[in-house]
Backbone as JSON, one array per atom type, in Angstrom:
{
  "sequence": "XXXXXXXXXXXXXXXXXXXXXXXXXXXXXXXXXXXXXXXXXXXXXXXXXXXXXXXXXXXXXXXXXXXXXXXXXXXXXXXXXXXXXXXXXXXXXXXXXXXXXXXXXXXXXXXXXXXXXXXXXXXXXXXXXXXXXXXXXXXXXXXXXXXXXXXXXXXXXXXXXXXXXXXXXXXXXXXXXXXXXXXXXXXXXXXXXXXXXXXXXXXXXXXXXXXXXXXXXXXXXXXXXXXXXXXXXXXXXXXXXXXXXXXXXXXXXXXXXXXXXXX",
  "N": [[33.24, -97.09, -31.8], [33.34, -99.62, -30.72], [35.59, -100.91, -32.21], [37.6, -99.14, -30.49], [37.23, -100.15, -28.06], [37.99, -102.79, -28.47], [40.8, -101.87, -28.72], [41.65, -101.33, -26.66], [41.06, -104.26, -25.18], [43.2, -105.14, -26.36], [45.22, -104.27, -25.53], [45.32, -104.28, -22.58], [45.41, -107.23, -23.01], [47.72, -107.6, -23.23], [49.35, -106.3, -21.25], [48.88, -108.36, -19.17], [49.57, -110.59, -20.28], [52.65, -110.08, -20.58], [55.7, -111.25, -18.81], [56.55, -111.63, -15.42], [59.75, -110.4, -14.41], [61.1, -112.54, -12.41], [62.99, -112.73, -9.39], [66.82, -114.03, -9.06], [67.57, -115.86, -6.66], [70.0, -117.52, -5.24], [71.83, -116.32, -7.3], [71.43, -113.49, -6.69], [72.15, -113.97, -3.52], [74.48, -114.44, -3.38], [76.35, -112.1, -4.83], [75.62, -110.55, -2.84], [76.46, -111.61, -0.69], [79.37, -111.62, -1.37], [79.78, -108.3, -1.52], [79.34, -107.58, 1.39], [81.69, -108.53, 2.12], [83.35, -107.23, 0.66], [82.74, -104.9, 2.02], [83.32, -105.14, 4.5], [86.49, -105.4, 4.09], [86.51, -103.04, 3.59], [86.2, -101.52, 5.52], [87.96, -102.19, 7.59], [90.27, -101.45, 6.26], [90.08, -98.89, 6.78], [89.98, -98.48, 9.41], [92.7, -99.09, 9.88], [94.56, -97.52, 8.3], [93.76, -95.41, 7.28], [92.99, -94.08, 9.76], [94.27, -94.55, 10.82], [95.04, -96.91, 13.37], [96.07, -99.24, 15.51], [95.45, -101.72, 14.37], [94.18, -104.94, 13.0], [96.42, -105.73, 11.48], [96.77, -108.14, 10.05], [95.3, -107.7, 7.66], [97.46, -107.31, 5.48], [99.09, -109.3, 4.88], [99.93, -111.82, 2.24], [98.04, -114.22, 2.41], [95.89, -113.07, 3.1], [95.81, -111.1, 0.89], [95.5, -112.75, -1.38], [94.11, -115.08, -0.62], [91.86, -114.23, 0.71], [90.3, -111.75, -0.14], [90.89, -111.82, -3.31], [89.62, -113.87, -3.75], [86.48, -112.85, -3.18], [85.84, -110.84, -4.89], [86.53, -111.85, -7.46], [84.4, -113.57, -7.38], [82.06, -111.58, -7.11], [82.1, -110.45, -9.63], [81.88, -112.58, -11.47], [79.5, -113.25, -10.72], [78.37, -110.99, -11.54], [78.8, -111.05, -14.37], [77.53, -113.4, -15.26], [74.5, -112.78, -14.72], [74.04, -110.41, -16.66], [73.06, -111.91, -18.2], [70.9, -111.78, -18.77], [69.8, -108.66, -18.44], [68.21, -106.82, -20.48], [69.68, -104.27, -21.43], [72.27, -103.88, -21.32], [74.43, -102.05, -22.33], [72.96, -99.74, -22.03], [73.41, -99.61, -19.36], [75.71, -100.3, -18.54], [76.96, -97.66, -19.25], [75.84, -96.29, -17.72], [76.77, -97.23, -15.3], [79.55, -97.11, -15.6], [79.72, -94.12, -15.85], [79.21, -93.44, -13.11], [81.07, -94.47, -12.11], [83.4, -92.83, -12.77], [82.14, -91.0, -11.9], [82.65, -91.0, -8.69], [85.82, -91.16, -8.86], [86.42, -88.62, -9.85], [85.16, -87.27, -7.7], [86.61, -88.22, -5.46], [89.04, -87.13, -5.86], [88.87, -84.74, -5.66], [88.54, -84.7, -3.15], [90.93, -85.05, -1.71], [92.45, -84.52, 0.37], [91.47, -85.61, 2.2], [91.14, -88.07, 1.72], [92.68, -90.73, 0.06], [92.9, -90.94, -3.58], [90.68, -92.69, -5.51], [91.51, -94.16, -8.35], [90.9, -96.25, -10.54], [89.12, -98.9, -10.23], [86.95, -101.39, -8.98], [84.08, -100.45, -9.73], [84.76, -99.24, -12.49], [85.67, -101.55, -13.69], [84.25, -103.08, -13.98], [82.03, -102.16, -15.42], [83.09, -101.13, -17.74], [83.72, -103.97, -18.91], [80.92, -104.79, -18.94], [80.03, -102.71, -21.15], [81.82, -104.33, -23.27], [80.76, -106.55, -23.18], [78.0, -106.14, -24.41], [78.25, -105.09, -26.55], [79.0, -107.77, -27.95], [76.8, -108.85, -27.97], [75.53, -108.06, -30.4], [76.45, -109.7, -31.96], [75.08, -112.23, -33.56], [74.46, -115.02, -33.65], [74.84, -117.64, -30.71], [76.86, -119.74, -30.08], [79.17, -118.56, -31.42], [78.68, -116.34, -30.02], [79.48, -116.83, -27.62], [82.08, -118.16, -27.82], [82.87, -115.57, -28.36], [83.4, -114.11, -25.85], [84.73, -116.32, -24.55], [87.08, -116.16, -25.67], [87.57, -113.67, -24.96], [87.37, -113.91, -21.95], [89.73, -115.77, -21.79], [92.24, -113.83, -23.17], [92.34, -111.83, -21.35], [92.62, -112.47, -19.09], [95.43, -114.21, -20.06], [97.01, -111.36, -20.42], [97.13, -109.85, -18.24], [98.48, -111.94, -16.6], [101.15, -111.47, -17.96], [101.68, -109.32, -17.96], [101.65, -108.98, -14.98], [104.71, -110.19, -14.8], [105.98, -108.11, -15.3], [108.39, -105.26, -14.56], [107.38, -102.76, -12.22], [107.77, -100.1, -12.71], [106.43, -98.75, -14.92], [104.44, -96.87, -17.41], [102.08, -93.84, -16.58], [100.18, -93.96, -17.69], [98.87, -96.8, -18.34], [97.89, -97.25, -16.35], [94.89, -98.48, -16.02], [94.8, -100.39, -17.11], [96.73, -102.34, -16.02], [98.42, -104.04, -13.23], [100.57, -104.09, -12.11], [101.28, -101.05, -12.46], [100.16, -100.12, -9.78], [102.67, -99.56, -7.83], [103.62, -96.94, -8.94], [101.71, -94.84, -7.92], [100.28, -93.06, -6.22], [97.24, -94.26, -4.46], [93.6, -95.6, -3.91], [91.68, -98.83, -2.93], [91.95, -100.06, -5.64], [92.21, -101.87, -8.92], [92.66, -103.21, -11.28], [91.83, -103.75, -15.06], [92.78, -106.05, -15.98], [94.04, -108.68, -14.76], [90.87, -108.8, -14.19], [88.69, -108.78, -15.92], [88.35, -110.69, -17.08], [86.94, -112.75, -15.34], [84.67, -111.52, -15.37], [83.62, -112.27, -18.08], [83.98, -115.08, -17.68], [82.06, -115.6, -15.85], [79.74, -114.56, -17.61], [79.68, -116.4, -19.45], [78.99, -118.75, -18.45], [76.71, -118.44, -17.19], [75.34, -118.51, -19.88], [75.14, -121.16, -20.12], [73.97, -122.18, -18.28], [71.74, -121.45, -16.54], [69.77, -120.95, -19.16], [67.39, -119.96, -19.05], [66.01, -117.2, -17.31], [65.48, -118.25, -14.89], [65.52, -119.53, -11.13], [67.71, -121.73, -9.79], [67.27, -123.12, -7.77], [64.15, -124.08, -7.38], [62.78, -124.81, -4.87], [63.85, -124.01, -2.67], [64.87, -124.51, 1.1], [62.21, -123.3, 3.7], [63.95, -122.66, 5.88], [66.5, -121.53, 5.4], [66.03, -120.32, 3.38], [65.27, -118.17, 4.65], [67.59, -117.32, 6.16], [69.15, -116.78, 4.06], [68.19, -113.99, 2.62], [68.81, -111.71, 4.14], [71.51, -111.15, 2.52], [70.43, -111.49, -0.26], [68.69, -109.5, -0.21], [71.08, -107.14, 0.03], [72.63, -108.21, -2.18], [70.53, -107.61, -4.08], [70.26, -105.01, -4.47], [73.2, -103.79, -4.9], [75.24, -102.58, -6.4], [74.78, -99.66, -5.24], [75.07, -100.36, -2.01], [77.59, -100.69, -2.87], [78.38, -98.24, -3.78], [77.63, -95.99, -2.25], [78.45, -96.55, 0.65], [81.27, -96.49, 1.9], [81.52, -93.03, 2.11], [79.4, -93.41, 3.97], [81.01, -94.87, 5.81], [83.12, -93.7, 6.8], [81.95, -91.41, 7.4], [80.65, -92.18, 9.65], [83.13, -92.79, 11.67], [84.59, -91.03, 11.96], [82.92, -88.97, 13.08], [82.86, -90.62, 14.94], [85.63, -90.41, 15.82], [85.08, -87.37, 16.56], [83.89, -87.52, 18.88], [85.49, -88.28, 20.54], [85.18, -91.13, 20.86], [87.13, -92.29, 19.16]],
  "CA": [[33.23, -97.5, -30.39], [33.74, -101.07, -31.01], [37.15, -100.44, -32.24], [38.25, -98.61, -29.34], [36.96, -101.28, -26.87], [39.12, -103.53, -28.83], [42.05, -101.61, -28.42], [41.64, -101.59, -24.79], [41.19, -105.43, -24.63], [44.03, -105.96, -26.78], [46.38, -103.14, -24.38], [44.86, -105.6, -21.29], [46.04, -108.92, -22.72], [49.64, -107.74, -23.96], [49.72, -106.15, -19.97], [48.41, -109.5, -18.47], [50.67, -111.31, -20.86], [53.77, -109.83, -20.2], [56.18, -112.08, -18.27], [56.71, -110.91, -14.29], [60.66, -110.79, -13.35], [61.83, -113.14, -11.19], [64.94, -113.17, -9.28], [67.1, -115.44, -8.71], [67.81, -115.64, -5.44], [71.17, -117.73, -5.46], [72.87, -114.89, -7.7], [71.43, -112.39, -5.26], [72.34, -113.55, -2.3], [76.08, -114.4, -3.56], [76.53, -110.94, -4.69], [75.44, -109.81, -1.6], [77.37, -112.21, 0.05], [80.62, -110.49, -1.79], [79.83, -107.0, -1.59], [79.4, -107.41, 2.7], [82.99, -109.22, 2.77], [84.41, -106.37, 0.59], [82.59, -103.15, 2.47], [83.98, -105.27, 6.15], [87.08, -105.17, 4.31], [87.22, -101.36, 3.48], [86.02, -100.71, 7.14], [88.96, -102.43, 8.39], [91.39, -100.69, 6.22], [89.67, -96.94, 7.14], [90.66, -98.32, 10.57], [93.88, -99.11, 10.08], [95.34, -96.68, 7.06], [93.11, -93.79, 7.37], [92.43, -93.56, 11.02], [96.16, -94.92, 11.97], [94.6, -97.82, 14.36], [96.98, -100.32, 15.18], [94.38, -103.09, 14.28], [94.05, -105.52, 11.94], [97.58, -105.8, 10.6], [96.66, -109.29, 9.21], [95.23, -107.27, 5.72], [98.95, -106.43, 4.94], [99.94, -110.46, 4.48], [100.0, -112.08, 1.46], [97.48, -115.12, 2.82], [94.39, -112.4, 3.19], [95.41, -110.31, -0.12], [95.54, -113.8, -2.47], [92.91, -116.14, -0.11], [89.84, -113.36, 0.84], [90.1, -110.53, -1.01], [90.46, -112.62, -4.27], [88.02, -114.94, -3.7], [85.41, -112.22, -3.05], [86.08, -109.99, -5.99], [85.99, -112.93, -8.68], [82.81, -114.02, -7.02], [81.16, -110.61, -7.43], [82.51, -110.12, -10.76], [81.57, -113.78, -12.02], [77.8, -113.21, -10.62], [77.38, -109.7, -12.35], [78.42, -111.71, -15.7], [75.68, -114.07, -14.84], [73.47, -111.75, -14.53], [74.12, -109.55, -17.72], [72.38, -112.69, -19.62], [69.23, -111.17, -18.13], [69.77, -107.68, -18.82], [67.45, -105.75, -21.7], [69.58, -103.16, -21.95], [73.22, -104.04, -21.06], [74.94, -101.26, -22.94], [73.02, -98.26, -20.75], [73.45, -100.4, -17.64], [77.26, -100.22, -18.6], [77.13, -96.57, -19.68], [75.46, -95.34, -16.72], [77.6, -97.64, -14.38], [80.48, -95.85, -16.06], [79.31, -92.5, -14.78], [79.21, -93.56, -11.21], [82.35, -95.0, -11.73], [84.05, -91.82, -13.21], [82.02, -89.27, -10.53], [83.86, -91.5, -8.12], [87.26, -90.81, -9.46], [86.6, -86.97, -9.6], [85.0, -86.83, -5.95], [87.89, -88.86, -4.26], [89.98, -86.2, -6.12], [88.61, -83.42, -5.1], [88.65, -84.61, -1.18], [92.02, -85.8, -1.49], [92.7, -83.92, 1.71], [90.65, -86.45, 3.49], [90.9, -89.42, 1.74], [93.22, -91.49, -1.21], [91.68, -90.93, -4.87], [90.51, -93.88, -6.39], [91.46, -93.9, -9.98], [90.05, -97.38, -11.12], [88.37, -99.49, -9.18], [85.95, -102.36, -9.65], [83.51, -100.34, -11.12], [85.1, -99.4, -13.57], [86.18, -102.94, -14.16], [82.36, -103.42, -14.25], [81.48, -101.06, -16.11], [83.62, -101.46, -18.73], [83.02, -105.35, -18.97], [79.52, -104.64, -19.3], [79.95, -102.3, -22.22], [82.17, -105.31, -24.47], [79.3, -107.68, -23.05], [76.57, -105.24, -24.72], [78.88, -105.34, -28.3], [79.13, -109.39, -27.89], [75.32, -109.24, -27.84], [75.4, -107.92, -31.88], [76.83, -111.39, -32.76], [73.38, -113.24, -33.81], [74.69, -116.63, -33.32], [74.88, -117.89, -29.69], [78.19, -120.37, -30.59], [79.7, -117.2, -31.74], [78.95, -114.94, -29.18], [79.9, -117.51, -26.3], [82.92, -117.91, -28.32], [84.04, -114.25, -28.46], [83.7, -114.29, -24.56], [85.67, -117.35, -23.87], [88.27, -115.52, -25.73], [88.01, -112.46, -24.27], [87.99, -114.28, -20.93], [91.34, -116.15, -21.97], [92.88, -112.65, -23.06], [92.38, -110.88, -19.96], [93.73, -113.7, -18.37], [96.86, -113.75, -20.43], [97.77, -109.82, -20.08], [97.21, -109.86, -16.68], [99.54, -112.81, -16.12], [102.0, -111.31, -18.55], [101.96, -107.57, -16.82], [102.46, -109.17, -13.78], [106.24, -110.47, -14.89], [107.08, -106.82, -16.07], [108.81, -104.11, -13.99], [106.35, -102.43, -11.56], [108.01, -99.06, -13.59], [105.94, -98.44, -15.94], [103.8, -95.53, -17.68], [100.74, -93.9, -15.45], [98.65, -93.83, -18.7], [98.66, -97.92, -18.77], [96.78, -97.46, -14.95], [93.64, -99.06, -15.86], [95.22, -102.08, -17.37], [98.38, -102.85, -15.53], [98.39, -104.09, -12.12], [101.98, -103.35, -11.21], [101.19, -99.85, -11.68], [99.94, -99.53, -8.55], [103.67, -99.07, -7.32], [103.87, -95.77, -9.06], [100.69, -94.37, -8.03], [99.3, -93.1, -4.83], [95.56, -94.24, -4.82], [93.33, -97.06, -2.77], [90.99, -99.51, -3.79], [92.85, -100.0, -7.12], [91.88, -103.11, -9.69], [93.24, -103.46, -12.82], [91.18, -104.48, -16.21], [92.86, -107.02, -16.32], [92.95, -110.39, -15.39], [89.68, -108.86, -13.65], [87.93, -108.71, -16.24], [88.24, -112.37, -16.65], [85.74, -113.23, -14.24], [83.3, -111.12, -15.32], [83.26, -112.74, -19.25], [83.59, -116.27, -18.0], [80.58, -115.39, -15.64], [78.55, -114.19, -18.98], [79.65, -118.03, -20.49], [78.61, -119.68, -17.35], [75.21, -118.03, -17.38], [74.26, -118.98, -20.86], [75.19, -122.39, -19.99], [73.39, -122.39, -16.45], [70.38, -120.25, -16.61], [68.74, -120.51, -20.37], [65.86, -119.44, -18.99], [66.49, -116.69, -15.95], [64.72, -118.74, -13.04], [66.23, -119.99, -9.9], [67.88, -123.44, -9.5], [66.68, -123.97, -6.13], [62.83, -123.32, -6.71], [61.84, -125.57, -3.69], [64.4, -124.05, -1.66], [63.76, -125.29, 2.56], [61.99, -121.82, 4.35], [64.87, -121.82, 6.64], [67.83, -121.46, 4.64], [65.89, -118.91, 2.43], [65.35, -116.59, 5.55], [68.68, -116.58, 6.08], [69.75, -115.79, 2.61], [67.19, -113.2, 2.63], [70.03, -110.11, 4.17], [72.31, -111.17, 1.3], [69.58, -111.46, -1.22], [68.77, -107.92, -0.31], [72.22, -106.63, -0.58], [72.84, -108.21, -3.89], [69.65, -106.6, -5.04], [70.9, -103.32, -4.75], [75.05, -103.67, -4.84], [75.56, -101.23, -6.83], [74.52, -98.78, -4.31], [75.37, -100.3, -1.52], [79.01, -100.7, -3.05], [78.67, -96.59, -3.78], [77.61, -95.19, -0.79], [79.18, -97.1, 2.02], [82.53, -95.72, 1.66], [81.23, -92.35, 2.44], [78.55, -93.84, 5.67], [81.92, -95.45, 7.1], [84.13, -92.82, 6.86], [81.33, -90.05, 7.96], [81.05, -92.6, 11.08], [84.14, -93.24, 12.26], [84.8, -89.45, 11.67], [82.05, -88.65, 14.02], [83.14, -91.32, 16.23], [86.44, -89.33, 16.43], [85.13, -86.25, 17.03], [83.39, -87.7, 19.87], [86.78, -88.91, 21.21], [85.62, -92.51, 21.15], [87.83, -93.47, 18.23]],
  "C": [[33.77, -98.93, -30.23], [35.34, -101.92, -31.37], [38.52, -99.72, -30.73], [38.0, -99.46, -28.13], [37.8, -102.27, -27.41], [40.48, -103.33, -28.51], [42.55, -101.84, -27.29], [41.67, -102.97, -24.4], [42.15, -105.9, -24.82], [45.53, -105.37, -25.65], [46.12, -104.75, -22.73], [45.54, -106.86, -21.78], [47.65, -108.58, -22.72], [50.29, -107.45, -22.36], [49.8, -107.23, -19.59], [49.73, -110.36, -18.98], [52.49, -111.33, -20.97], [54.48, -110.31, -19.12], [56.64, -111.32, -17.0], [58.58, -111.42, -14.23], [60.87, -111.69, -12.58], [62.95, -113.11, -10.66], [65.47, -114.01, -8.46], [68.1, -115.57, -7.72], [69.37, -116.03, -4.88], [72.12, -116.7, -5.94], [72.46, -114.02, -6.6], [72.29, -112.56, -4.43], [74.59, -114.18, -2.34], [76.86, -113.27, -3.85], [76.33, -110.18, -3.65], [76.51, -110.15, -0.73], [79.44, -111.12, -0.01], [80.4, -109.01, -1.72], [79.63, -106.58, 0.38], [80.51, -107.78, 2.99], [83.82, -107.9, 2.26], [83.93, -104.81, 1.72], [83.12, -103.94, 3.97], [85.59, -105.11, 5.81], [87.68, -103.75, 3.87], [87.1, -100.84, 5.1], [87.79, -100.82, 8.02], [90.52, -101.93, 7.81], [91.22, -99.51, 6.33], [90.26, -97.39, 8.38], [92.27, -98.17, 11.01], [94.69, -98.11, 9.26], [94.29, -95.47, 7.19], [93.26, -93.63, 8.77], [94.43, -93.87, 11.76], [96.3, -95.96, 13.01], [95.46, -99.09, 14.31], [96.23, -101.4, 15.4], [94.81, -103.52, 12.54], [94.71, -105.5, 10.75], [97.5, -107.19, 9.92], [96.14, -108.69, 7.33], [96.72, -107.02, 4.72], [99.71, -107.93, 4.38], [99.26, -110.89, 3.35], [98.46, -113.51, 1.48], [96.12, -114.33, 2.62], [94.5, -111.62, 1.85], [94.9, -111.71, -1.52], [93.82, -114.87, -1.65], [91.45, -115.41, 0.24], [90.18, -112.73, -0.21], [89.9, -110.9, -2.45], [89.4, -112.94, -4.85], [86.59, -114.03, -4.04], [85.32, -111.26, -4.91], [86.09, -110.89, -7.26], [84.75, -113.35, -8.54], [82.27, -112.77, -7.41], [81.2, -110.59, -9.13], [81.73, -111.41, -11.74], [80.11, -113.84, -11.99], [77.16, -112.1, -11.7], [77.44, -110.06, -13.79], [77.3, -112.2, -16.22], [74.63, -113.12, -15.1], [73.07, -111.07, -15.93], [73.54, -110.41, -18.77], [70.91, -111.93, -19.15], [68.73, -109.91, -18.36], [68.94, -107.66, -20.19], [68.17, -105.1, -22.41], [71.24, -102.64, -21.32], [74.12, -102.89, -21.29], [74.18, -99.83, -22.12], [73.5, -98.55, -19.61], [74.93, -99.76, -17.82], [77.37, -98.5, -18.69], [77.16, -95.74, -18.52], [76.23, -95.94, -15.32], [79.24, -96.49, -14.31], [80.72, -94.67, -15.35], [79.3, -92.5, -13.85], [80.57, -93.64, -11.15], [83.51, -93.55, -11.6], [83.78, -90.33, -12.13], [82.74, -89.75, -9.55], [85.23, -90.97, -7.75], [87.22, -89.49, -9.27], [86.13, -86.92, -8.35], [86.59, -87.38, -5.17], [89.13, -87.34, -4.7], [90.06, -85.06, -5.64], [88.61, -83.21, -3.71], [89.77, -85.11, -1.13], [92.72, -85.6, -0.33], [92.67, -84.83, 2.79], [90.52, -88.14, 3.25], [91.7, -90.0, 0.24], [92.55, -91.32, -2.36], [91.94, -92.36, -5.08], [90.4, -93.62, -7.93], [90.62, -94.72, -11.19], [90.19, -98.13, -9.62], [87.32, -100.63, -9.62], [84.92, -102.52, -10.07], [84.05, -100.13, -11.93], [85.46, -100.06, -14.41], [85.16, -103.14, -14.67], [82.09, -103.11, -15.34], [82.21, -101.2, -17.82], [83.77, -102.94, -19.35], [81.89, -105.22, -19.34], [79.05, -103.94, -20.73], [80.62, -103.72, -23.61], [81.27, -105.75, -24.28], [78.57, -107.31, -24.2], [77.08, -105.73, -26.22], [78.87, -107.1, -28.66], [77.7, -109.6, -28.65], [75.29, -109.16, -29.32], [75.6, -108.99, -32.19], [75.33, -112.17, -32.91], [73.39, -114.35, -33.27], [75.26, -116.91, -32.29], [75.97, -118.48, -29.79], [79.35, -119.25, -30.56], [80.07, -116.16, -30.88], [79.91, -115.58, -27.77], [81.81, -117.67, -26.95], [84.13, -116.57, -28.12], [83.68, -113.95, -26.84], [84.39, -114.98, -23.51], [87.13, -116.55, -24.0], [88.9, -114.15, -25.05], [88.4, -112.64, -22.72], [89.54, -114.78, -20.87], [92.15, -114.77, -22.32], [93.21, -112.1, -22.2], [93.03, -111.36, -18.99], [94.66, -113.5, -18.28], [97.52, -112.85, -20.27], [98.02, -110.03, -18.96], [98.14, -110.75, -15.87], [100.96, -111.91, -16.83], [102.46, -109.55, -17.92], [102.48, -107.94, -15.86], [103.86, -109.9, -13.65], [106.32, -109.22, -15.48], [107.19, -106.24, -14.56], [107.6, -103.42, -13.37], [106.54, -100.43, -11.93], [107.22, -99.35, -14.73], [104.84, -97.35, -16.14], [102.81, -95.34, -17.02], [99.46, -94.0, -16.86], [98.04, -95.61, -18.35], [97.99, -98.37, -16.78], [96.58, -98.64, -14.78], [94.19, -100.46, -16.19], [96.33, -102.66, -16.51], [98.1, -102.75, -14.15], [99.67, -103.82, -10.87], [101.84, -101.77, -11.18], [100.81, -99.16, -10.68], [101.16, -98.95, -7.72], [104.12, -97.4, -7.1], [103.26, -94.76, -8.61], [100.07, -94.15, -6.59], [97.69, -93.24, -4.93], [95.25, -95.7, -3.17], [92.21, -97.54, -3.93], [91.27, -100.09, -5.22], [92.81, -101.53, -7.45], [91.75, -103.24, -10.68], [92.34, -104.13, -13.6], [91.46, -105.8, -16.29], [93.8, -107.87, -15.37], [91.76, -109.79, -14.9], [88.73, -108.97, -14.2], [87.38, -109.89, -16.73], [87.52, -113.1, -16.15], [84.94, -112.92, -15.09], [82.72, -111.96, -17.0], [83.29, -114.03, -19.02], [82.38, -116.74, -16.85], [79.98, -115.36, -16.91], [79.11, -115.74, -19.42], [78.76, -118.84, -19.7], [77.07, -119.56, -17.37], [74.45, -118.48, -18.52], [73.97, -120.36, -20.81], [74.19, -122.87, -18.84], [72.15, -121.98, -16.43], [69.99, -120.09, -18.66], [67.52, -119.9, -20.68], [66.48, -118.63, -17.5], [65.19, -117.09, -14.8], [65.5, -119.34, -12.55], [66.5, -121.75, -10.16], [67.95, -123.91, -8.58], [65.36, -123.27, -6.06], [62.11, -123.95, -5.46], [62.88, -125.38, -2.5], [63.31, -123.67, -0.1], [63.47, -123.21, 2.99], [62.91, -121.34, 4.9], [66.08, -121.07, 6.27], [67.17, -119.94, 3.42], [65.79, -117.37, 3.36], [66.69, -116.13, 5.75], [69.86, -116.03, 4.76], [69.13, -114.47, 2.44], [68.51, -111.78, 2.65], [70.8, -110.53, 3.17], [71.53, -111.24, 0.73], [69.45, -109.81, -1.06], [69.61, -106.74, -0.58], [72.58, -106.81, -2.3], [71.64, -107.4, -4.68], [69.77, -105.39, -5.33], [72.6, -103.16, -4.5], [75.51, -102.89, -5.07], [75.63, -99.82, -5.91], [74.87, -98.9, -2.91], [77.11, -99.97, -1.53], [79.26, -98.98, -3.26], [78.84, -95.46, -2.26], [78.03, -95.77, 0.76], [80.1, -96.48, 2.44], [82.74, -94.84, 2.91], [80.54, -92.34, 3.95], [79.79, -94.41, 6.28], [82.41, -94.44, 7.58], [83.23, -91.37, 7.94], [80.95, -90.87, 9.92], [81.67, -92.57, 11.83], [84.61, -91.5, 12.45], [83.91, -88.96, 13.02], [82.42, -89.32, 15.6], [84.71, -90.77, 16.82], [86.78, -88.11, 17.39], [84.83, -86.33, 18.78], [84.39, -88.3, 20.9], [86.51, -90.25, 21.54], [86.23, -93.7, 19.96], [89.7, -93.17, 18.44]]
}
């Protein structure tokens, strides 16, 4: 008996003792921040390229594809690096990101009737970032590992600069990596491995450097400023999902709002 009441006290401290999560509200609400700039700007190209709406021909200049769209998409990418110092369990995260990414790819295909396939896309950028991350992690020695991430950030870099002086001819296998192949290729959403993946490994440097410990570097942030981070904090907490199923809620909107003859 005495034994078994032990067990139970020792089950109780290791519960008690076990460290609560925190999150850190900054990454949140910057991922959030980027994942509401990119789903305003898929809305506004369902309006204009799916629906045919002669709106919001400013996405088509060179000023909104290099100055927003950019911006936002290195920011997401650079946070979910961040982030991946925090992860447990980086390598399912990536695995099972993967799989979203890839049902994706086969749904758009299969409705192609109704809507552009997406072949790659910025999960799969993810997703596949997240898996080297996971292999990085084997390296024992922190020097080392930050190391083989700088480089891999500088790599991704380099291709990606060096693709973009080739011929916008080139093979459909080299898709995922090559950003001129978009020429050849009817698709949407479309975001090449590389440089993108760039972000996301000199996020993971930035993080070990920034965050050694995953708590917030504004713990005395003022009440007001945290309420209004709050809707981006909530978005970034679930991105993933919002970045999945939006798509689908615009499109089944605007669709509806058709039928109803007020689109």
């Amino acid at each position: 008996m005495s034994q078994t009441k032990t067990d139970k006290e020792d089950r109780v401290v290791v519960a008690v003792e076990r460290p609560f999560r925190q999150r850190i509200v900054e990454l949140d609400a910057a991922r959030g921040f980027a994942v509401i700039m990119m789903i305003l700007h898929h809305f506004i190209f369902d309006l204009r390229y799916v629906f045919d709406l002669p709106v919001f021909a400013f996405q088509d200049s060179e000023w909104f594809i290099c100055a927003l769209r950019a911006p936002f998409l290195a920011l997401f990418l650079m946070v979910s690096g961040i982030s991946s110092n925090f992860s447990r369990s980086n390598l399912r995260r990536g695995i099972r990101l993967l799989f979203f990414a890839l049902s994706l790819t086969v749904i758009t295909l299969l409705m192609h009737n109704f809507m552009t396939p997406i072949y790659f896309n910025i999960l799969h950028v993810l997703a596949l970032s997240i898996i080297i991350y996971a292999l990085t992690e084997r390296v024992s020695d922190p020097k080392r590992r930050s190391a083989c991430l700088i480089m891999s950030a500088l790599l991704a870099f380099l291709i990606g600069t060096v693709f973009l002086q080739l011929s916008a001819t080139v093979p459909s296998w080299l898709l995922p990596l090559n950003p001129c192949a978009v020429a050849e290729v009817e698709m949407s959403d479309y975001l090449s491995f590389f440089p993108w993946s760039g972000f996301f490994f000199l996020g993971a440097v930035l993080g070990s450097l920034l965050y050694p410990k995953p708590l917030t570097l504004f713990p005395n942030l003022p009440r007001t400023l945290a309420l209004l981070l709050k809707p981006f904090s909530f978005v970034g907490r679930y991105a993933i999902y919002f970045y999945i199923f939006h798509q689908p809620f615009i499109l089944a909107c605007l669709y509806g709002l058709r039928i109803l003859g007020l689109l």
